[in-house]
C-alpha positions, 0 to 999 in steps of 0.5 A: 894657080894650084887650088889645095883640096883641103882649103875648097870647103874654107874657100866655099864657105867664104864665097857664099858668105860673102855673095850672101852679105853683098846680096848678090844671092839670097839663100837663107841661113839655114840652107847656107851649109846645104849652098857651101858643100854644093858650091865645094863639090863643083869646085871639086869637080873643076879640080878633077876635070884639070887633073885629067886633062893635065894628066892626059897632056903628059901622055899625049907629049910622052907618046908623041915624044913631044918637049914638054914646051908643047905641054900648054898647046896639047893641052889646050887642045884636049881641053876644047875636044 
């Protein structure tokens, strides 16, 4: 599934928002600005970490000159290194 940088901050708003109407969470309303941009940067983060392992899976089938059919196995295996 791709997740479009410009979107996370709607996406971080809607999920605390909604954690905060089911109860699931209780974060008052003047620290929910504070709670989305935290919840955005660790989806941010997420995003970072699968590009360098996408990044890195290239690479590695490139070197070994590997098919690309093989990309989702090296990737899995540069994911639980």
């Amino acid at each position: 599934m791709k997740l479009y940088r410009k979107l996370i901050p709607k996406i971080a708003k809607e999920m605390i928002e909604t954690l905060r109407a089911e109860n699931d969470v209780e974060i008052p309303e003047e620290k929910a600005s504070e709670a989305e941009l935290d919840l955005a940067s660790v989806i941010v983060a997420y995003c970072d970490e699968e590009e360098d392992i996408n990044r890195e899976a290239r690479d590695s089938i490139s070197r070994r000159g590997l098919s690309t059919d093989r990309f989702s196995m090296v990737k899995k295996g540069l994911a639980s290194a």
